[in-house]
C-alpha positions as CSV (number, residue, x, y, z in Angstrom):
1,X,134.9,53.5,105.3
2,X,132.0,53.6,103.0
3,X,129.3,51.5,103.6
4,X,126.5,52.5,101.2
5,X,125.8,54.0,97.4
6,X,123.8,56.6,99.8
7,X,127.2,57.8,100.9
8,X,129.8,57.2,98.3
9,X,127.7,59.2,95.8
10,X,127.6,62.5,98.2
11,X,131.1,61.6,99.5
12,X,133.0,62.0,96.3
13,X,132.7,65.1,96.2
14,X,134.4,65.5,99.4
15,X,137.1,64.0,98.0
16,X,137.4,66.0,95.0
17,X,135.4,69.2,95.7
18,X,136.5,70.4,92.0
19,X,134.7,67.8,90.6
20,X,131.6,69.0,92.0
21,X,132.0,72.3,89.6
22,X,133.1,70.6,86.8
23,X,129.7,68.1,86.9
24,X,128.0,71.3,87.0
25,X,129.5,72.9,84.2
26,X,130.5,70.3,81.8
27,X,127.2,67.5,82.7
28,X,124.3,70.0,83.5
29,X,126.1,73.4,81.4
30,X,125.5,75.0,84.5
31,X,127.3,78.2,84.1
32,X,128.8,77.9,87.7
33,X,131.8,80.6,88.0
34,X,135.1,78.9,88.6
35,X,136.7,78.2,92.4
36,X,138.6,79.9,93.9
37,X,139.1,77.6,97.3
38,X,137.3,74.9,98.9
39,X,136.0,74.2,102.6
40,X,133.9,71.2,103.2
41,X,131.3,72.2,106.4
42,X,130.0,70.6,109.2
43,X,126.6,68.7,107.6
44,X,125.4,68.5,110.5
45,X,122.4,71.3,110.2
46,X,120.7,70.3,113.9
47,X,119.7,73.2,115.7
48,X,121.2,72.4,119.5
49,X,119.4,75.1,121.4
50,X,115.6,76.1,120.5
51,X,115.1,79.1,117.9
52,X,112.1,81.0,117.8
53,X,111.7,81.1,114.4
54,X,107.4,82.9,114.1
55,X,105.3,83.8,110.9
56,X,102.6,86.8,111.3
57,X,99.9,84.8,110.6
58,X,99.6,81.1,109.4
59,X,96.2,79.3,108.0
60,X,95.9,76.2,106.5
61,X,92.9,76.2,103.9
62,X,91.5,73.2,102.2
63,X,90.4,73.4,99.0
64,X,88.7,71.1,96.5
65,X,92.2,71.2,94.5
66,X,94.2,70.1,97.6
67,X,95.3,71.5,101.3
68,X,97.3,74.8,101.4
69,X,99.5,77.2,104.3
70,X,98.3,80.6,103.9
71,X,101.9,82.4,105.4
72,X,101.0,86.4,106.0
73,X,104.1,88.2,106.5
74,X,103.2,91.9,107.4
75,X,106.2,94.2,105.8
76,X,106.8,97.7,107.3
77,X,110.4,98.5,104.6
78,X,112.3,96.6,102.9
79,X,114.4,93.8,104.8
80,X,117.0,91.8,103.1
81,X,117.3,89.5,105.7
82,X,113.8,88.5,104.8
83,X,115.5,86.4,101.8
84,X,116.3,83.6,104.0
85,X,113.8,83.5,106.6
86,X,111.2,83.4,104.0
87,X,112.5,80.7,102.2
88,X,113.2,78.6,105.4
89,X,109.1,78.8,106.5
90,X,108.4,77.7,103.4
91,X,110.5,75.0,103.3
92,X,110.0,74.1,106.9
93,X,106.4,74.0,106.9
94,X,106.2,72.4,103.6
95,X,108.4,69.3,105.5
96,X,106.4,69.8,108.8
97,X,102.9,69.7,107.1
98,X,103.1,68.0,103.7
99,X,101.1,70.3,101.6
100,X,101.5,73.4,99.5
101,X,102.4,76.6,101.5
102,X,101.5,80.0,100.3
103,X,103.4,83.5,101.1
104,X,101.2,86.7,101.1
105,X,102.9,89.5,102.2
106,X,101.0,92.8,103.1
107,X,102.2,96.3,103.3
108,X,101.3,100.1,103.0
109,X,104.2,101.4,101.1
110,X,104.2,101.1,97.7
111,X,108.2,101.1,97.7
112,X,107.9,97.8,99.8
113,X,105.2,96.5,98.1
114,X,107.3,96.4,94.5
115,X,110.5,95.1,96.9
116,X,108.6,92.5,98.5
117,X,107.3,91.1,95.0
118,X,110.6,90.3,93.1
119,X,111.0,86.8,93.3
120,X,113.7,85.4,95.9
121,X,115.8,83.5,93.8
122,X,118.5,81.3,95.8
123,X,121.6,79.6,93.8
124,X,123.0,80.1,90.4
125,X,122.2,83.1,88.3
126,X,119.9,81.4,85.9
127,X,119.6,77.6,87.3
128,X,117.7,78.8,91.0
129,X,117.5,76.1,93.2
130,X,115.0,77.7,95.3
131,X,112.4,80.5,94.0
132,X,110.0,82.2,96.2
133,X,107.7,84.7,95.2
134,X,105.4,86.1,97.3
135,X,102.1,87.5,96.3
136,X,101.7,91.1,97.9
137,X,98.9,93.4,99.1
138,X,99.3,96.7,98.9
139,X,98.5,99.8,98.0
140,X,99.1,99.2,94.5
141,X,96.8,96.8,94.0
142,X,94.1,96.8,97.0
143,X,91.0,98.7,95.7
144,X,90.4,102.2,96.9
145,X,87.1,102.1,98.5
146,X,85.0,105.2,98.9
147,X,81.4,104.1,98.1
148,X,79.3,104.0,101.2
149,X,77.3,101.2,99.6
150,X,80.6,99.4,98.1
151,X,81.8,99.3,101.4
152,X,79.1,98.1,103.1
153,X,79.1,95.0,100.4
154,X,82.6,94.1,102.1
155,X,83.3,95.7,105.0
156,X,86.4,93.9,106.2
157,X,87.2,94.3,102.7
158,X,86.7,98.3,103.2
159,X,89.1,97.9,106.4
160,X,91.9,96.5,104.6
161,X,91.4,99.6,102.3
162,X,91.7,101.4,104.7
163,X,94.4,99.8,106.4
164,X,96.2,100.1,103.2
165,X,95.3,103.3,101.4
166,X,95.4,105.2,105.0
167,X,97.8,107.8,104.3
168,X,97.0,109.1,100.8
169,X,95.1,111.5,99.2
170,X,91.5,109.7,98.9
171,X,91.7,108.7,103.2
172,X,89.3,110.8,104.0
173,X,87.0,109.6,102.0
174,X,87.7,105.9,102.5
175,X,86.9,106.6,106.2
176,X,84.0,108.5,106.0
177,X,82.1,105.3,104.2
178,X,83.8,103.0,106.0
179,X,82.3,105.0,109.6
180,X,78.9,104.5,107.5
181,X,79.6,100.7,106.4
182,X,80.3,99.1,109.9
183,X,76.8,100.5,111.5
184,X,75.5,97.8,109.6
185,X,77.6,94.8,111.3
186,X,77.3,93.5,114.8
187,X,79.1,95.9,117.2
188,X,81.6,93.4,118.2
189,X,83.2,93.2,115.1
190,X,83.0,96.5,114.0
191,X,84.9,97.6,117.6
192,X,87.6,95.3,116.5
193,X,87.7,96.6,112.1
194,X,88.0,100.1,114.6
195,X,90.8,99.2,116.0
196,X,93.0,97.9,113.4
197,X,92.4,101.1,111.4
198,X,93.0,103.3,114.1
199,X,95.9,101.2,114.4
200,X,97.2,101.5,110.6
201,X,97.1,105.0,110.1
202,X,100.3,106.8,110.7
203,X,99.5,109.9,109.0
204,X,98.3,112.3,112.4
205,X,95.5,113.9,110.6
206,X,93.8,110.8,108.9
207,X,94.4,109.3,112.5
208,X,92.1,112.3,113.8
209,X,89.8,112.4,111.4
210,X,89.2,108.7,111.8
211,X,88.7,108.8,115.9
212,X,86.2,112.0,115.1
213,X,84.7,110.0,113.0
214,X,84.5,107.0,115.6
215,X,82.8,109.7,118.2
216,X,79.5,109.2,116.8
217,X,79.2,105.8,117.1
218,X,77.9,104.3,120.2
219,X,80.0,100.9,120.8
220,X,83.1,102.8,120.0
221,X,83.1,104.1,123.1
222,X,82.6,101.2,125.4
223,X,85.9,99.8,123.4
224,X,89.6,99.7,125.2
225,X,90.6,102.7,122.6
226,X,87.9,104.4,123.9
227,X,90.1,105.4,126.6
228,X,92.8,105.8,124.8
229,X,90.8,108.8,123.4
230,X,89.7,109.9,126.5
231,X,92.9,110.3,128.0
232,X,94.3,112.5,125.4
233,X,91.7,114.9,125.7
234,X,89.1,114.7,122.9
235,X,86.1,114.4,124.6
236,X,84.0,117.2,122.4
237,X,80.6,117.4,122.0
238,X,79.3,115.6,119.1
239,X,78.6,118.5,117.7
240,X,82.0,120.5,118.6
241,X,83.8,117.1,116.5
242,X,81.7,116.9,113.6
243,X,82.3,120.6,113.0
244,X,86.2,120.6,113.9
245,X,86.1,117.0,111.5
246,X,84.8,119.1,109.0
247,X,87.1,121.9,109.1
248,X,89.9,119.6,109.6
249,X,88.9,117.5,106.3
250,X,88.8,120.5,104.0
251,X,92.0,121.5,105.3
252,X,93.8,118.3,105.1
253,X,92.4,118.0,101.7
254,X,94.1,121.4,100.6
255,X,90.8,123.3,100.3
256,X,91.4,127.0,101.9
257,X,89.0,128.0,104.7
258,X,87.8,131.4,105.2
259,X,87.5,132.8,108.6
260,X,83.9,133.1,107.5
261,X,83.7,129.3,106.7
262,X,85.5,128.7,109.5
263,X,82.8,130.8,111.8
264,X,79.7,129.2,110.5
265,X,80.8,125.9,110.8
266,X,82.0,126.2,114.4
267,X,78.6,127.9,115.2
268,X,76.6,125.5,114.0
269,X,74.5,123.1,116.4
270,X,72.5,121.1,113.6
271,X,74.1,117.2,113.7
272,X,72.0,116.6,110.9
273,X,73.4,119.5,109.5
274,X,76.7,119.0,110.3
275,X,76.8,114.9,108.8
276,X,76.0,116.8,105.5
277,X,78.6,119.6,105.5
278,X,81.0,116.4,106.8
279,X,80.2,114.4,104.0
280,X,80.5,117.1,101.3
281,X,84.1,118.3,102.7
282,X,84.9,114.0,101.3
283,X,84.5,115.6,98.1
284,X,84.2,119.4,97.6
285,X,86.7,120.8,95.3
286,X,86.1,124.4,96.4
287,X,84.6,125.6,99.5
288,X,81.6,126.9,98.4
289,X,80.3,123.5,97.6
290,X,80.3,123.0,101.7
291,X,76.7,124.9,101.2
292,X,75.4,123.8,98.2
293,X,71.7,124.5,97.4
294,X,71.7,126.4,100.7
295,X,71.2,130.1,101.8
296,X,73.9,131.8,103.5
């Protein structure tokens, strides 16, 4: 029995579930591929028992233009099964909350990052009934920042660099004037930008070079990585790291080291001396330019 225009109009086409194609493709010239057999579900779309259903991060912003859901998804590879989830926050928290919601998604591959940003496009081929295209951060698109006084303009801004650019060719760099740009925020913060770096960077070498770099800063230490460090055994003198960073830098880089090089580096006691050789190792493209303007 129907009861209301509410009904009759979705109910028809449970009656004749052809006609439902043929509105498509003769009333909207919706190109809708022809049947092949019909089932009529369950409508009932109540979830009985409780699923956790989480974003990464979720902010609501208000603007002068209107209230929006920032949605960060943080994307190690590429997951398919990302097409509906994605779709259902958005949808959900658009019913939940009433205003516009926003999908960021953040990675450091650039294979995921170019996956990620294709548009989700859900029904027809041509006539979507649901689009979502996230905007994506990556390493494609975040700047590469290797300016001491760039990064000191932005330094969370710098983290996310180096978050992002971690394992490529222009890391060591990005840490050494990052290490420079958070001695000049409060020590609490900077312990936790520390953190999510050391965090971010998978390739073994950047990883040390980052934690060497971290030995010469004071509130490092009283940090939880702190003993992290401690416990797998780098516990150099400062001197002992900044001349094995240095070493380690050239040699990351590509940059042969004598056993020469390799001897007066070691030997040296200088920390002064040592934050310059450090510093020019960033960017040397030969090894002579370790001791520029300097006798041997």
């Amino acid at each position: 029995m129907v009861s209301s225009s509410h009904e009759a109009l979705h109910r028809i086409f449970q009656k004749d579930p052809a006609l439902l194609t043929r509105a498509l493709q003769r009333v909207l010239r919706v190109p809708f591929p022809e049947p092949r057999e019909f089932a009529v579900l369950n409508a009932d779309l109540t979830e009985i028992e409780p699923v956790e259903r989480r974003v990464d991060t979720l902010m609501r912003v208000e603007t002068d233009e209107g209230t929006y859901l920032l949605v960060v998804e943080s994307q190690g590879k590429k997951d398919e099964g990302k097409r509906g989830s994605w779709a259902y926050y958005l949808s959900y928290l658009y019913a939940k909350y009433r205003c516009e919601p926003v999908l960021i998604v953040i990675t450091q591959s650039s294979a995921t990052s170019r996956w990620a940003a294709q548009p989700i496009r859900l029904g027809l081929p041509g006539w979507d009934s649901l689009t979502v295209r996230p905007l994506v951060l990556g390493p494609d698109n975040v700047p590469v920042i290797a300016d001491e006084r760039e990064a000191e303009r932005d330094v969370p801004l710098a983290v996310l660099s180096a978050m992002t650019h971690g394992r490529g060719p222009q890391a060591a760099a990005i840490l050494e004037s990052l290490a420079t740009a958070l001695r000049t925020i409060d020590s609490e913060s900077a312990a936790v930008f520390v953190q999510f770096v050391d965090s971010c960077l998978v390739d073994p070498q950047a990883k040390q070079i980052w934690r060497d770099l971290m030995t010469a800063i004071h509130y490092f230490w009283r940090h939880p990585l702190a003993e992290q460090v401690r416990e797998e055994g780098r516990e150099e003198g400062r001197a002992e790291s900044k001349a094995e960073m240095t070493l380690r830098i050239l040699e990351w880089r590509g940059i042969p080291v004598p056993a020469s090089v390799r001897e007066r580096v070691q030997a040296c006691t200088d920390l002064e001396q040592l934050e310059t050789w450090a510093q020019r190792a960033v960017h040397a493209a030969k090894v002579e330019e370790l001791f520029a303007d300097e006798r041997p």
